[in-house]
Each structure stands twice: as C-alpha cells, then as structure tokens.
C-alpha positions, 0 to 999 in steps of 0.5 A, a space after each residue: 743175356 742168355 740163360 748162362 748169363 742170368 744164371 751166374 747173376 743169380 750165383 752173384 747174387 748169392 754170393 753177395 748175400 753171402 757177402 753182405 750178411 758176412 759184414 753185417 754180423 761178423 763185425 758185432 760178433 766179433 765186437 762182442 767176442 774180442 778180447 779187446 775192442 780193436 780186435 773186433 773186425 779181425 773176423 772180417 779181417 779173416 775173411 779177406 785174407 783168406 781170399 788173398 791166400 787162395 788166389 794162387 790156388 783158385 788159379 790153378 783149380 781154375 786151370 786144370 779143372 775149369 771154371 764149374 769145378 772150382 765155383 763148386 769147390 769154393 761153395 762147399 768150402 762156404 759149408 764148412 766155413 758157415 759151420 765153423 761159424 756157427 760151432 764159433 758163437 755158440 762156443 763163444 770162441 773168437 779165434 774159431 770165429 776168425 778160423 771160419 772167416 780165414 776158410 770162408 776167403 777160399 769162396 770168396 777167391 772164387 767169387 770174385 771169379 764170377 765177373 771174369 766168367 762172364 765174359 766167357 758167357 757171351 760173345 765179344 762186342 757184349 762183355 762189358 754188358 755181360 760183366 756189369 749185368 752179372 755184377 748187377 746180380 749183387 742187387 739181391 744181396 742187397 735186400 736179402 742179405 741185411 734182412 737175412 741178418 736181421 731175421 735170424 739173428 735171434 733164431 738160435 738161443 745165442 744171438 747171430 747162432 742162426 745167421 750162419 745156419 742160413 747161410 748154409 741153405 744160401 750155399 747150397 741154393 748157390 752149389 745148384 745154380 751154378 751146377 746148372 751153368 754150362 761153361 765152355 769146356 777147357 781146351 786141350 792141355 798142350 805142353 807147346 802152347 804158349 804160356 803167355 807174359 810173367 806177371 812183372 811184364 804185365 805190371 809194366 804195362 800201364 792199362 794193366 797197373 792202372 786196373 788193378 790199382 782202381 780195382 785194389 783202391 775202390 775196393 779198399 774204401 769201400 770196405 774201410 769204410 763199411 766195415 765200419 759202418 756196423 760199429 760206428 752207428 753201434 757207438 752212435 747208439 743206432 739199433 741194428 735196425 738202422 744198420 740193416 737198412 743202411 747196409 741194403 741201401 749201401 749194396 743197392 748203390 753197389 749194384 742197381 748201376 750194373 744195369 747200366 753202367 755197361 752201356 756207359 762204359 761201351 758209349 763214354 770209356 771206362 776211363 771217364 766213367 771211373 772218373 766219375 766214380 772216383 768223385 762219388 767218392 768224394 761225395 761220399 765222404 763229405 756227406 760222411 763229414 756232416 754228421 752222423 745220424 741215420 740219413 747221413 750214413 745211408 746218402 754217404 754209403 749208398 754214394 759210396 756203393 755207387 762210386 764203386 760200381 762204377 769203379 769196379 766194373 771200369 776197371 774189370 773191363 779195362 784191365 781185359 786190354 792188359 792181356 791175353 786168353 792165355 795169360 787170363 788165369 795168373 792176370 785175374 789172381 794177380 787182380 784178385 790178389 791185390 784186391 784181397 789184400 788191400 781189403 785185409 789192410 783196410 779191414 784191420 784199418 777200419 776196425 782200429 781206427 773207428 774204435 780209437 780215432 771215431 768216424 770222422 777221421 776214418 773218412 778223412 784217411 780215406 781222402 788218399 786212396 781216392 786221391 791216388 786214383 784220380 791221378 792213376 786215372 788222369 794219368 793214364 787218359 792224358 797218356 792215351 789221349 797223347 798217342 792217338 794224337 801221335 797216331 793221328 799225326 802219323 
C-alpha cells in the first residue's frame, strides 16, 4: 500500500459515509414526504438513476481530463446535490428531494470509479489487494455513516435538516483527499491509437458478461434488501436506533473482508471465492425468513454485506481479463451502467414490495437474482475448467 493507495481508501471511505447516510434517512424522509407510501424510496430510486445516466459522461470527463478531474467534478456535484437536500426537507418538498438525489447519482457514477483507480495505483501482480483494500476503505462508512445520521438527525429544527449539512463537510474532506492523489498523467491524445472492441464485442465474451451480471446482481440484492431495511424495522416498531446499529453492522460485513479478500481471490480464483458469496446470500435470506426482531435483521445484513464483499470484489477483478487498457473507460461505464440500473429497479422494488407485500416475500423474491448467479458462475468455472483440459490435452 503506497501513500496514493491509502488516499483513495480514505476517498472510499467518504463516499461510503456519504452512501450509507444517504440510505439511512432518504428512505424515511421520503416516507415521511411521499404523497403515497409506496413512493417512499423514489429518493433512493433517484440516487441511482442518476448514476445510470451519468456513466456515459463520467467516461468521457474521465477520458479527456483524466481520473482527478473527474473525482473532483463528482464531489462538487456532492455539494450542490447535499444542498438540495436540505433546501427539500426544510421545505418539505418531496419531488426537490428526488431532484437532489437524481443530482447526487452524478457522484455516485464517479465513485463508483474509485475501485478501478486503484489498479492504476499499483503495480500489476498487486491489484487484486489494491481493489479489495480500497474497497475495504468502505469500513469507515460504516461506523460514521449511521451514526452521523443518528447524530444529527435533530440538528436542525426539522428532523434529517442537519444529515444533509454534514454531509457537505463529508464532501469537502473527500474534494482535499483526493486533490492530494497523484494519479498517472493521461497519455498523449493520438487520433492513430486504437480505439479498442465496441461493447457488443465485449459482451460476447463470457468472463466479461459474467462480471458484469455478478457486479449488476449482488449489487441489486443487496440494495433490495437494505433499502428496505430502514422500513421494515419502522413498520416492526424498531426505533431508528436500532436501524443505525444494524446499518453500521450491515456495511462492516460490506467491507472489513477488503482486508482479506484480496489474498483470497490471488490463492483460490475469483471464481470460487464469488461462489462462496453467492451462499451468503443464501444464508443471508434464510436467517431473513426466521424472524424479525433486531438480532435477526443484523446476522441476515451483515451475511448480506459479506456475500457482496466477496461478490463485488470477484467480479472487479474478474471483469479486468475481459479487456484491454484502451478499452478500460466504455468497459467500466458499461459495468457501472448495469450497476446502476439494476440498483434503480430493486430500489423502486424494494420500496413497493416491503410496504404492500412485507418483509417475508421481499427476501423470497430475491431467491432468483442469487439463483441466476450461481449458475453464470457455475457455468462460467466448468466452462474454464473444460479448456485447460483441452490445453492440457494438446
């Protein structure tokens, strides 16, 4: 770990900070803002929608004026979008509320970003350390986020007024971190260099599909389920409390493995170690599926956060074998985009299905997604497994 490195963990950080704050009040401010119940996580909705639209942009920012540039962009987006945010509830208008979450997606696009940075920041036998480290930055989302919530949640005279304040101070913290990185300088812009594969090419090769649909899959079960998870406890009579701890414990599970799960994947494969993640999931649903006081919610999220871990960071790494340095700017929006947009679908999902159908069938619903990784996963190792005995053979 070199000091860039440990400077972009600390960017990671922020932006999980920002992350999980962002999930831990939006889904009750807009609850308590929405015209209908089941309109409650269109703020979150919002968010990632917003970063769908901004990844074709983030790429191209990224590729005329490099990685700094853009992370710097994205957090003085962050400003105006936390602004917004808190203009919205002091106003109590939702759809300003959804407005600032669409304009926030614009930092979350660049984010996003900071895992693939990270292999720039190192050299090559070291990037699967490098990207589970960074991610592992996350952890400290995950102990100031919900208790920054917490905290300031009665700052202001309307409640939640003083979460999107401080977040601003979060964004400026992230503006200085990352000014300090000093990122490889683009190379020279050269009309003859080649342009690399379209995406329907890179699509078409499976290590490549099979990355992005892990990436796009855990993502989405992950957030179906703790977007909800603020409403659900709030329908069970929880106190926000509650919700705060098992939010911090749910984001630990999410990136305390970063520490880790680099030299796992470097021992084992990615392959097997997603599999593994792909079981927590299981786990994480079952346990779901006995109950519904606080214990209950906090060993399914934080299994939840594990099996993503181990997910996410499989498939980043993976998903490099599927193209090349040239081709590196259209693959990761291409991932990013896919991201996103499942995140939008499960948000809205998430929302919808726990306040008509309840927490029970919400985890059975996201038996599927779990079940189609498994088999892309499967799939792909016997696949592998069949050409090197082809190799082998020849």
């Amino acid at each position: 770990m070199n000091r860039n490195l440990w400077l972009l963990a600390l960017a990671q950080g922020l932006f999980l900070t920002n992350n999980v704050t962002f999930i831990a009040i939006n889904g009750l401010v807009g609850l308590s803002l929405a015209p209908l119940a089941w309109m409650a996580t269109l703020p979150v909705v919002g968010y990632v929608v917003g970063g769908a639209l901004s990844t074709g942009l983030v790429a191209r920012t990224q590729a005329r004026y490099g990685r700094k540039v853009s992370f710097q962009l994205g957090l003085l987006v962050a400003l105006l979008s936390v602004g917004l945010g808190a203009w919205a509830v002091l106003d109590k208008s939702f759809w300003m509320l959804v407005t600032a979450t669409v304009v926030a997606g614009y930092y979350s696009a660049n984010g996003q970003l900071y895992r693939f940075a990270a292999v720039e920041l190192c050299t090559p036998d070291y990037r699967e350390k490098a990207v589970s480290l960074v991610l592992a930055g996350g952890l400290m989302g995950a102990v100031i986020g919900p208790n920054l919530a917490m905290r300031t949640k009665s700052l202001l005279a309307v409640d939640f007024a003083g979460a999107y304040v401080a977040l601003a101070v979060v964004a400026i913290l992230s503006f200085v971190t990352v000014s300090l990185i000093r990122f490889a300088p683009l190379p020279p812009r050269n009309a003859a260099a080649p342009k690399g594969r379209p995406v329907g090419e890179l699509l078409r090769q499976p290590v490549f599909f099979i990355s992005l649909l892990t990436a796009s899959l855990s993502y989405g079960v992950m957030n179906l389920l703790m977007a909800a998870t603020p409403l659900a406890m709030q329908t069970c009579g929880l106190p926000f409390s509650s919700t705060a701890w098992v939010l911090e414990w749910h984001v630990i599970g999410m990136f305390a493995p970063g520490f880790f799960t680099g030299s796992l994947i470097k021992r084992f494969g990615a392959l097997p170690v997603m599999g593994v993640g792909a079981l927590l999931n299981l786990v994480c649903i079952a346990v779901a599926l006995t109950g519904q006081e606080p214990m209950q919610f906090l060993v399914a999220l934080f299994t939840l956060g594990v099996g993503w871990n181990f997910l996410f960071t499989g498939s980043t790494t993976l998903s490099m074998q599927g193209y090349l340095p040239e081709e590196k700017d259209r693959a990761q929006a291409t991932i990013n985009f896919c991201v996103f947009a499942t995140m939008a679908f499960t948000s809205f999902a998430s929302g919808a299905l726990v306040t008509t159908q309840g927490w029970n069938w919400l985890n059975i619903g996201s038996l599927l997604p779990v079940v189609v990784m498994g088999l892309g996963l499967l799939w792909l190792y016997l696949r592998q497994a069949a050409t090197r005995e082809q190799l082998k053979a020849s």
